[in-house]
N, C-alpha and C positions, 0 to 999 in steps of 0.2 A: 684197097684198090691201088691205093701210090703204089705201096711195094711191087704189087705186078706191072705196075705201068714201067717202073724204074727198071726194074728186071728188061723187060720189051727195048727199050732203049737202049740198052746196051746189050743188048743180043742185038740188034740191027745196027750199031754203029762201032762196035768195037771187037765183033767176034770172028775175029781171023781164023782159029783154028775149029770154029763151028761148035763149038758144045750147046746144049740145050738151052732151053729157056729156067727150067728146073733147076738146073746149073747156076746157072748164074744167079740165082734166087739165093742158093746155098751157099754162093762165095760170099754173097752178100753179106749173108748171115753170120758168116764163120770171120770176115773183118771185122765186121761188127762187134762178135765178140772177143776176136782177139785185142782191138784199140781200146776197147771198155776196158779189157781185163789189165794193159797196159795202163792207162791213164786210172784207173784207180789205185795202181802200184806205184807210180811215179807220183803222182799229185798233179802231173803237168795234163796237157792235151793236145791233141793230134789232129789235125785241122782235117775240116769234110775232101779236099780238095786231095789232099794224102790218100784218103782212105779210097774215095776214087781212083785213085790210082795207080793201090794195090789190085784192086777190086776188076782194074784192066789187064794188070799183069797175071793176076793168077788166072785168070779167061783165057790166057795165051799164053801157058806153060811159062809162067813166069819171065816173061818178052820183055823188057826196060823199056822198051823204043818209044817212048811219051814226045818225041818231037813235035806228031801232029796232032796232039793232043792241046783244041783251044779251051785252057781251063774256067775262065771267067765264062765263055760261051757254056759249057757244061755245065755249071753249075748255074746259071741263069734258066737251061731246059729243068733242070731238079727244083728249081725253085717253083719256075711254071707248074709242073706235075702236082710238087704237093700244095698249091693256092688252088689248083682242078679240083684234086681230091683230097679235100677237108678229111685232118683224124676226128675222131668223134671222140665228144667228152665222154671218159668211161664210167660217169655216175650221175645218170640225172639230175641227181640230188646237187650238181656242184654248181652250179649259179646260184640257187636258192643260197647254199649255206655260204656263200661268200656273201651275198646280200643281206645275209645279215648277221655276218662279222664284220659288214664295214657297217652297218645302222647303229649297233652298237654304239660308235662315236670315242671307245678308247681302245681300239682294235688296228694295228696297221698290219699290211699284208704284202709279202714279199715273194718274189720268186727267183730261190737257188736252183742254177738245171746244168749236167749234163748235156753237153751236146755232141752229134755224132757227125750223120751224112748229110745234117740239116744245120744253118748256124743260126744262133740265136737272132740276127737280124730280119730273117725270115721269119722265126717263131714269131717274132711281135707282131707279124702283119699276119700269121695264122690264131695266133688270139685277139688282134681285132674280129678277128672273120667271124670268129666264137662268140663274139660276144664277152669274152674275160678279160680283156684288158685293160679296162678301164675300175677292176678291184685290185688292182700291186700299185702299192707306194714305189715299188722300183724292182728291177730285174735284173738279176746276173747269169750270168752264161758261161760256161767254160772257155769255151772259144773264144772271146771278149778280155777275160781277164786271165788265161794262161794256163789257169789253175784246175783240176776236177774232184768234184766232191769222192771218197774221203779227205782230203785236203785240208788240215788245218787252217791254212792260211786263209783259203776260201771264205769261212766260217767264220772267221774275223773279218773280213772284209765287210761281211754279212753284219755284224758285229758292227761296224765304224758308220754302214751306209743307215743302218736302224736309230745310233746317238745321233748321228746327226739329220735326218728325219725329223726326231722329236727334239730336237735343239737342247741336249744333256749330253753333261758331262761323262754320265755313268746309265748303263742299263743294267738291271740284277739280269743273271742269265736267268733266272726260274720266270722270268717273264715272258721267255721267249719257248714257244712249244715248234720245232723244226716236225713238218709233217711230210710221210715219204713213202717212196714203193721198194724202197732197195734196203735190205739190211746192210750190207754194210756200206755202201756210197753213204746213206741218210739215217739209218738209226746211230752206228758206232760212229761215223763222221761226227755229227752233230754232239754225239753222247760225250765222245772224248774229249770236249772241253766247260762239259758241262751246261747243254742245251737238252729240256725237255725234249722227246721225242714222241711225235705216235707213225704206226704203220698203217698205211691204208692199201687199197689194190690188190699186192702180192699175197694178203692172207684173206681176202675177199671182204673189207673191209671197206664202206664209202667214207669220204670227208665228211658226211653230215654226222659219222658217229661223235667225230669232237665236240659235237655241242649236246650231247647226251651227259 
């Protein structure tokens, strides 16, 4: 429902040369994955605020003219939209099986993300909403710290926020299982420095499979 609400919004406020609603869903899509495909090549990331404003120009045959374009106000209505329409957790099963990898009691739980047309500051008030935010020891974001997953550097970071977490000097990487929907942002990211991996989502797989 966000997506089409977003779509609607920018059909009504930024569509000078009239394209459809359809349209506009599809440019969406196609920045989407052109910035993805970009910021997994680079390492770096391309802020939501950019990507909006591609997402204006290619509406209007590629038009620059962003003058009256108020970006903090726009991105304040996207924020709005998706606090409206809640994403749905895509596996029942994922409360339960956080609950009880944090009952455990030698389990900490982190969250590395990607981020796009949404920035991680908003994420945390969409997993309050959820109900998940209160299982991560800590969360990183692309858009926060510059970087996007495959990113070495990321993964170290990941890396530095976990030692000091559990107040050590050292963590063996084989302690650490990185779990993920993207082969390569999250399996080869993770893998190439030597972090277990598993894949969930993309190969129709829930997170409760890790405690099997």
């Amino acid at each position: 429902m966000f997506k089409q609400e977003r779509a609607r919004f920018f059909y009504d406020h930024f569509n000078r040369h009239q394209v459809t609603q359809e349209e506009v869903n599809r440019i969406f899509r196609k920045v989407d994955l052109m910035c993805n495909a970009i910021n997994e090549k680079t390492g770096g990331n391309i802020d939501a605020e950019e990507m909006y404003l591609m997402v204006i120009s290619e509406m209007n045959n590629n038009d620059n003219a962003f003058g009256d374009v108020d970006l903090p106000g726009l991105y304040r209505e996207m924020e709005a939209l998706v606090m409206k329409y809640l994403p749905m957790v895509y596996c029942s099963a994922t409360i339960s099986t956080l609950k009880q990898l944090r009952e455990r009691g030698d389990t900490s739980i982190s969250l590395l993300s990607n981020t796009a047309f949404i920035k991680g500051s908003t994420l945390r008030q969409v997993l309050q909403q959820l109900g998940l935010y209160s299982f991560f020891d800590f969360q990183l974001y692309s858009d926060e710290t510059g970087m996007s997953k495959p990113n070495e550097a990321v993964f170290r970071l990941m890396l530095e926020n976990v030692t000091a977490l559990r107040k050590t000097d050292i963590i063996a990487l084989k302690q650490i299982v990185h779990i993920g929907d993207n082969e390569k942002a999250d399996i080869y990211g993770a893998g190439r420095i030597g972090i277990d991996t598993w894949l969930i989502n993309s190969n129709n797989k829930c997170i409760s499979s890790i405690l099997n």
